[in-house]
N, C-alpha and C positions, 0 to 999 in steps of 0.2 A: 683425361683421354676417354674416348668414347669405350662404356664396356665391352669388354672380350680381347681388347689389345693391346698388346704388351710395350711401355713404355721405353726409352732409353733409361738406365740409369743417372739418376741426378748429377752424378759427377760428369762424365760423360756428356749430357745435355749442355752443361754451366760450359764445359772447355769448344762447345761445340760455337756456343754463343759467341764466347768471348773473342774465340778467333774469326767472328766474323763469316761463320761458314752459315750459319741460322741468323734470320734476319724475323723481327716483332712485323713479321707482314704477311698477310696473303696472299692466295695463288692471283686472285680476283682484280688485286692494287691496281697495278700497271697498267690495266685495261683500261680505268680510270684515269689514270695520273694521261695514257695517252691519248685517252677521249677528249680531256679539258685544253690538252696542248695544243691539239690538232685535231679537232672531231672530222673534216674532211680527207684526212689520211685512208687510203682505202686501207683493209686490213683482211678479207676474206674476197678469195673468187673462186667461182665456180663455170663451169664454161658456159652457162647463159646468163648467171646472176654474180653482183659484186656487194659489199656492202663496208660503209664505212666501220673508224673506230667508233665516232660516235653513235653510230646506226647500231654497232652490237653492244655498245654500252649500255644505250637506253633499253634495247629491246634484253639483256640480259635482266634487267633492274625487269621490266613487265611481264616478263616470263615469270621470273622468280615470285609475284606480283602473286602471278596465274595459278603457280602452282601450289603455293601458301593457301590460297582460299579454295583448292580441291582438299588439305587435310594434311599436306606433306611440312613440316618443323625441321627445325635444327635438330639433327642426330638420326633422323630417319634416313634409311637407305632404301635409293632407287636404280633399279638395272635400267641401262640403259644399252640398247643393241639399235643403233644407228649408225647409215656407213659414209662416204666423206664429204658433208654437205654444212652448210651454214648453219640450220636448225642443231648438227651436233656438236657447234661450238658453241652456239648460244645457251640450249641446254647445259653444258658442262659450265657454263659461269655462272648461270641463274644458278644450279645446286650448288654449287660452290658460294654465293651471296647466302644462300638459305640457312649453309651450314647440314646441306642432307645429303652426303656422300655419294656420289654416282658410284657404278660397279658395272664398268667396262664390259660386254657383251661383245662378240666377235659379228657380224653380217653374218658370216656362218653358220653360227649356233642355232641346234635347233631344240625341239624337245626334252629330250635329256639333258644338255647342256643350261637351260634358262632354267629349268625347275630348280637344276641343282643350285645355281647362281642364286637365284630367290628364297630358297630355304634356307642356305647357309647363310646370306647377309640376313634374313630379318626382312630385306626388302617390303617397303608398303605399295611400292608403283613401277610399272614397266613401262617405256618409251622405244615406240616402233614403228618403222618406216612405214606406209600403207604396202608398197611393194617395192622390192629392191631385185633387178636382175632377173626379173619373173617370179620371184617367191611371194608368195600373199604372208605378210607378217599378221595381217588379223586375223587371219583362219587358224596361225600359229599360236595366238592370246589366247584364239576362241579354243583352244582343242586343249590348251595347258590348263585355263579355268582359276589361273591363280587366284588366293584373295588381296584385293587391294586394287587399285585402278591403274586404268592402261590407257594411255598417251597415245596418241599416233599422231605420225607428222605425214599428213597428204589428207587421201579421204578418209578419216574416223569411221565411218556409218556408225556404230552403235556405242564405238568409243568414244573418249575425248581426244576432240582436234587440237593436236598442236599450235595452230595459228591460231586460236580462238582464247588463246590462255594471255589475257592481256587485262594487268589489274594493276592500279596505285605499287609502285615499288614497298618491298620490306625489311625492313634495316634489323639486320639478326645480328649479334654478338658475336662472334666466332674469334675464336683463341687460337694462333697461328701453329700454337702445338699439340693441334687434334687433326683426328682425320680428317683430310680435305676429300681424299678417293682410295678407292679399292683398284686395283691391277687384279690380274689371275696369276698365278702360276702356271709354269708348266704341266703341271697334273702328272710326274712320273709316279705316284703309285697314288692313279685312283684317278678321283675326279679333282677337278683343279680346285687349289685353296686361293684363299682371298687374303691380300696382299695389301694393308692400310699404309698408305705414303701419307704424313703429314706436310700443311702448307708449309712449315719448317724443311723438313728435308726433302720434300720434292721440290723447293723451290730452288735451294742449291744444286739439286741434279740440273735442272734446266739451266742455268746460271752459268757454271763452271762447263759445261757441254758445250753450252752458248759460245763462252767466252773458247772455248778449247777452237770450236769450228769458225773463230776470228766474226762473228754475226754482226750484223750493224742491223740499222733501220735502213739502209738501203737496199737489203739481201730480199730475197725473193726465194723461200721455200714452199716447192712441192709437196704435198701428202700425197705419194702412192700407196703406203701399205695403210690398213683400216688406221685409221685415226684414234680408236680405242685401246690401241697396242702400246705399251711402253715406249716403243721405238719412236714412233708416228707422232705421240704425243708429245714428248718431254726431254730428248737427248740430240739436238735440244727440240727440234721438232714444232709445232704445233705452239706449245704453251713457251718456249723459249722464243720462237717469231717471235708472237708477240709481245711478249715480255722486253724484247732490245725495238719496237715499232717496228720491227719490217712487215712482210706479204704474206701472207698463206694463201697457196694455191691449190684447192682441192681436188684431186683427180677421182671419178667419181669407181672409174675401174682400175686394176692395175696393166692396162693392154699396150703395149707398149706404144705403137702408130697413135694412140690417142694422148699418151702423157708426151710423145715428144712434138703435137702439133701444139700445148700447154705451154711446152718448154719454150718453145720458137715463140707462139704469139705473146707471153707472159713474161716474156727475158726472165727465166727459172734461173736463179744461181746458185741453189743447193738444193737437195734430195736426199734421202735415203732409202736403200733397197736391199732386200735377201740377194744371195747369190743368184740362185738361179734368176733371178729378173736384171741383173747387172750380168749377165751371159747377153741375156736379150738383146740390152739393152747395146752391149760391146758389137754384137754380130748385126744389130739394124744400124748403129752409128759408121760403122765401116762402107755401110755402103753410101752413106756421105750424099745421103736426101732429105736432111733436113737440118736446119740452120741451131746446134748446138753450142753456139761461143758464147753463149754468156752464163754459159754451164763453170763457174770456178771451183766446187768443192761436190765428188757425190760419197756419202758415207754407205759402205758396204759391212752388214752383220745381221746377224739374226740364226747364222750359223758361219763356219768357217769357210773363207773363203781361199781357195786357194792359192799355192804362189804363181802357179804359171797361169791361171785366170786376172788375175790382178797385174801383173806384168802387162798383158794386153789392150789391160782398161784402160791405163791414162794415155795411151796414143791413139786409141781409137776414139775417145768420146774429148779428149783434149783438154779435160781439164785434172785436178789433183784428185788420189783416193784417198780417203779416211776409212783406216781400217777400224772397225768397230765390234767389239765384246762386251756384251753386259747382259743383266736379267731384271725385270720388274722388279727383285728382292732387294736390288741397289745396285752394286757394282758395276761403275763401268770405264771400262779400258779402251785407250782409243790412241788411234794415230795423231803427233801433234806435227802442226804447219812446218816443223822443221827437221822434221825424221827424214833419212837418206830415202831414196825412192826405194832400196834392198829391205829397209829396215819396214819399208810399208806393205813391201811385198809379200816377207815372210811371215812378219807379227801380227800378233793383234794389240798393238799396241799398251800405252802406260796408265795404270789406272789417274785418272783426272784428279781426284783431289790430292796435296799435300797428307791430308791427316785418313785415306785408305789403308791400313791395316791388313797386310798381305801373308798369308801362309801358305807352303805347299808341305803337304802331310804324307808319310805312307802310310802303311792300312793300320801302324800300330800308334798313329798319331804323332808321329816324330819327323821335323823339320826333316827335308831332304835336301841334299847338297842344291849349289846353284848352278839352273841346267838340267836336273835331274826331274822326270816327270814324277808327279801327285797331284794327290786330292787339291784343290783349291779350298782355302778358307779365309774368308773377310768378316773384318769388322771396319766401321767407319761413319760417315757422316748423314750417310743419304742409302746407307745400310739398315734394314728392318731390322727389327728383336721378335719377329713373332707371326706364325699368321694368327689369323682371326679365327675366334673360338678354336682353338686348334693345341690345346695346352701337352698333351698326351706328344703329337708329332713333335713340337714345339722341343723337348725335352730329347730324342733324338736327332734333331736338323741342328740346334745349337750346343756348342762348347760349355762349358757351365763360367767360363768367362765372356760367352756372349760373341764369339764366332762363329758362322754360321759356315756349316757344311753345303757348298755349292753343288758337290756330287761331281764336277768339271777335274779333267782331269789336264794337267796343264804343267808347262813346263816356266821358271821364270829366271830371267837372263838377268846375268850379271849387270846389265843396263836399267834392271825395272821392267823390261817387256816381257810382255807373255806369250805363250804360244798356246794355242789351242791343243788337245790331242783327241778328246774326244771326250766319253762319259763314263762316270761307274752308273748311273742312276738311268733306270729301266724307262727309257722313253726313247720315242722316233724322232728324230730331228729332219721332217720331211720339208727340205728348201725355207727349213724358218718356223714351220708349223709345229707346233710340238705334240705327236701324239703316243698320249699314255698308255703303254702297255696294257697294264691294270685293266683299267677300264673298256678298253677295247674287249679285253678278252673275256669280261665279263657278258657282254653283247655277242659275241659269238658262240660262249657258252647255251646260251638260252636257245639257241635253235635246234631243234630237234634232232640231227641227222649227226651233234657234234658232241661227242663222249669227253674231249678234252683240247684246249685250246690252250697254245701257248705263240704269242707276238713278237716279230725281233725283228729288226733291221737289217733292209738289204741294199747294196751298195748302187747307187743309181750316180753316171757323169754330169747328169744334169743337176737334180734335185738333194745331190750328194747322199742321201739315203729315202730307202721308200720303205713299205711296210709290207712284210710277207707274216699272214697268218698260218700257223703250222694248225691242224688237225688231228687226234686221232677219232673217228668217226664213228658213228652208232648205225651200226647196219650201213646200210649202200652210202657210200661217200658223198658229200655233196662239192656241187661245182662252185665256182665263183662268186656267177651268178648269182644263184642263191644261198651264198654267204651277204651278198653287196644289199639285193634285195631284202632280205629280213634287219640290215642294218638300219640302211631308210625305213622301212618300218617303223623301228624304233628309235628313228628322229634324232640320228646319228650325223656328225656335221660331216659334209662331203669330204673334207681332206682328214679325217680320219678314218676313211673305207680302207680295208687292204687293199693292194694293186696285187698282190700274187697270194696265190693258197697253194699248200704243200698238204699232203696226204702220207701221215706216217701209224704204223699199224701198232707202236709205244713209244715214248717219247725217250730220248738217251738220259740218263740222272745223275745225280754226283754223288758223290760218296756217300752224303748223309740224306738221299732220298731226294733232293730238290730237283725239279726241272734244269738239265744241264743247255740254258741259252747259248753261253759260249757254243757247242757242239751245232745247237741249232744255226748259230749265224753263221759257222763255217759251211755248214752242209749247203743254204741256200746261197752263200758266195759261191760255192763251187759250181753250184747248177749256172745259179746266171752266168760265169765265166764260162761254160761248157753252151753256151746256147739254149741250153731247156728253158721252157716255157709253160705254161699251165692256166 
């Protein structure tokens, strides 16, 4: 396994084989095995361009071709921050043939965010749209100055063009039990760690998803959320399409009038979306202007979705919900085809594999009745042992039998289902986005006018929580404004700005001197219930 990442234990690996959950194959195979069956099978749309399987088999193989004779090898890592287009599948199966591990970059990400991505993996190459949604990605190359070469898909000027990377295929060696890609974390203290999924266990996360959300090759999946996400990608997403031959349909925004003109022209028969975009998506379907029936399954998570939201979804949009939990680190739990519609309503459903390993812990690490809320802790098949370079954390987040602390605070029924409740672990779960405390508040610190900065979540009906940054301030207070403004500055991703600042003259503490959060998230619950604003 590639250095710095923490293996399964041998026992563990052999039982994982043996039952068939780890298959001697690549993420890469299938694309192949459906190229040669059916190379006219379309496999990618886009709403001006299509392309088959054989069209992205061949062009993965000349990518991979392309990007072997710039310098990039098996075991080299490359960020890649492309948003939901052809080029970023094709890309992700050329590094995948190479054996040089893509590391998932958001659209959003900006300066801060890619440095940090590139310095932790090692990264030798960056891959970057020319412009996405108005943003110039190469002004963004040009200002970061990394070393190592940078990619662009559209116009390069002084980069390398994406399209231009076309050479003799190169047949690399790669061992189904190395890393095939890096995921991010949610980054609750700090900045996000990097998350190695081998073509072994991510290939059963997508598999058993697959098979959980009934996929054939006749199925028709949308990508509205960025394609780089856990979700988007592999649950089963993205790499589970095509893995059973169905469609992927890439939507290139997440707007709603635009994914459901996709849906209608594309006969779309599965999705998946954060709540707030399945809010949307419930209040434009009820108004019953556009032709949704061949909508059969839409998967709703990325945060908790509520029960009287999810009530309203299957008779508005007409077809079934999949409630869905889970995290890039592995674990995921989900509604199955045959769960009562109460059961879909209120859960977050079962975790998928047979051989998932489920604890709920209280604070002193001891099992709690069934029903009773705790820490969540898994171990299992398509469960990590480690982030990367990360040995210190590492030793913290995991059990010393190799359960990992989820941080999720959850309740588990007598039936196997879960429920959500919410988090010990210091992050904003803003409509799916997850923004880190930590790191935030290290950014707000740096501005002049802020003595002390502490982050917490504040209750939003849409977004289910947003981010109020508290203050105590250095001389004259500052406004919002410029809190948001010195954020962009420092090339802070848009859905990590606060939406509210509070001005407080000491912070409340707890008994042994720490910043007292709880205190804080009540004071700014009270406010937003009283009206105030700021």
């Amino acid at each position: 396994m590639l250095e710095g990442c923490v293996p399964w234990p041998e026992e563990f690996a052999r039982r994982y084989r043996d039952r068939g959950h780890w298959r001697p194959e690549r993420l890469d195979e299938r694309l192949r095995e459906w190229a040669r069956r059916d190379p006219d099978r379309i496999a990618l749309v886009e709403p001006e361009r299509r392309m088959t399987y054989g069209e992205l088999d061949g062009r993965a193989d000349r990518l991979a071709g392309g990007l072997h004779a710039l310098g990039i090898a098996a075991g080299d890592r490359v960020v890649v921050q492309l948003p939901n287009t052809l080029e970023f599948v094709a890309v992700t199966f050329a590094l995948l043939r190479l054996g040089a591990p893509p590391v998932f970059a958001l659209p959003s990400h900006r300066d801060s965010e890619l440095r940090h991505l590139h310095e932790a993996s090692g990264a030798v190459a960056l891959v970057v749209p020319d412009r996405y949604l108005g943003y110039d990605h190469r002004e963004l190359a040009r200002r970061l100055a990394l070393p190592g070469t940078v990619v662009v898909a559209g116009d390069a000027e002084e980069f390398h063009p994406l399209d231009r990377l076309d050479a003799d295929p190169v047949r690399t060696d790669v061992d189904p039990a190395d890393v095939a890609l890096f995921l991010l974390s949610g980054g609750t203290t700090g900045k996000p760690k990097l998350i190695p999924r081998t073509h072994e266990d991510y290939g059963y996360n997508l598999r058993a998803s697959a098979e959980n959300a009934r996929l054939t090759e006749r199925d028709v999946y949308l990508a509205v959320l960025p394609a780089g996400h856990n979700y988007a990608l592999a649950c089963p997403g993205i790499l589970g399409t095509l893995h059973v031959g169905g469609r992927v349909v890439l939507a290139p925004t997440a707007a709603v009038d635009d994914a459901f003109t996709l849906v209608e022209r594309e006969r779309v028969t599965v999705t998946g979306l954060v709540p707030p975009l399945a809010l949307l998506w419930t209040d434009m379907a009820e108004l019953g202007d556009t032709d949704l029936s061949s909508l059969r399954l839409v998967q709703v998570g990325g945060a908790k979705f509520s029960a009287e939201a999810a009530r309203r979804f299957t008779p508005a949009l007409g077809c079934a919900l999949q409630q869905s939990f889970g995290m890039a680190e592995g674990l995921l739990s989900q509604s199955a085809p045959d769960d009562p519609p109460e059961v879909v309503a209120t859960t977050q459903g079962r975790p998928i594999s047979p051989d998932d390993e489920v604890r709920v812990v209280d604070e002193a690490g001891r099992d709690v009745p069934p029903g009773e809320p705790g820490e969540l802790l898994v171990r299992g098949p398509y469960t990590f042992r480690g982030y990367y370079r990360a040995d210190e954390h590492n030793a913290r987040v995991f059990t010393p039998d190799g359960f990992f602390r989820t941080g999720d605070v959850v309740r588990l029924l007598p039936s196997g289902h879960l429920v959500v409740e919410g988090r010990i672990k210091d992050q904003i779960n803003r409509g799916g986005d997850k923004v880190p405390a930590e790191e935030l508040e290290d950014h707000v610190l740096a501005h002049p006018a802020v003595h002390d900065c502490a982050v917490v979540a504040m209750p939003d009906p849409v977004l289910g929580e947003r981010t109020c940054a508290f203050v105590v301030p250095r001389g004259e207070p500052p406004q919002l404004a410029d809190i948001v403004g010195h954020l962009r500055e420092r090339g802070v991703a848009a859905f990590k700005l606060p939406d509210r600042l509070e001005v407080l003259p000491a912070f409340p503490r707890t008994p042994v001197g720490k910043v007292d959060k709880a205190r804080l998230r009540e004071i700014v619950r009270q406010r937003v219930a009283a009206g105030a604003s700021r």
